[in-house]
Steps between C-alpha positions, in 0.01 A plus 500: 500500500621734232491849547608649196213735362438577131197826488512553138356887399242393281084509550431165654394268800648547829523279787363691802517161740862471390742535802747705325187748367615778702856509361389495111244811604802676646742412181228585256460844738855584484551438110132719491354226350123533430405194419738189558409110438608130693486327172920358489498507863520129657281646822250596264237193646632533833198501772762511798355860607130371476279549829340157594088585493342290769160384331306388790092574582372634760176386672387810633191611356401853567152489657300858548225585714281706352186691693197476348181702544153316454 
């Protein structure tokens, strides 16, 4: 895989799920970059860095008692 990273300091879209996320925030940090883009970067669509969501259901129903006064 190619590790070569391109943040470009312009307003745009970032890649948070990109593996290489954390060293573009620290480049854009050190140049005191406020804003900085993954537009010309080839990671920019990279999902490497993604947590997996387990979509399961439970079948646990929550079931109250209640008192009640007649």
């Amino acid at each position: 895989m190619q590790t070569r990273r391109n943040p470009v300091h312009q307003s745009g879209e970032r890649n948070a799920f990109c593996p290489f996320y954390s060293h573009c925030l620290d480049k854009a940090v050190e140049r005191g970059w406020e804003d900085w883009d993954c537009s010309f970067c080839s990671h920019r669509f990279n999902q490497e860095a993604r947590p997996e969501i387990r979509l399961t259901v439970n079948d646990n129903i929550a079931y109250y008692e209640t008192l009640y006064d007649s």
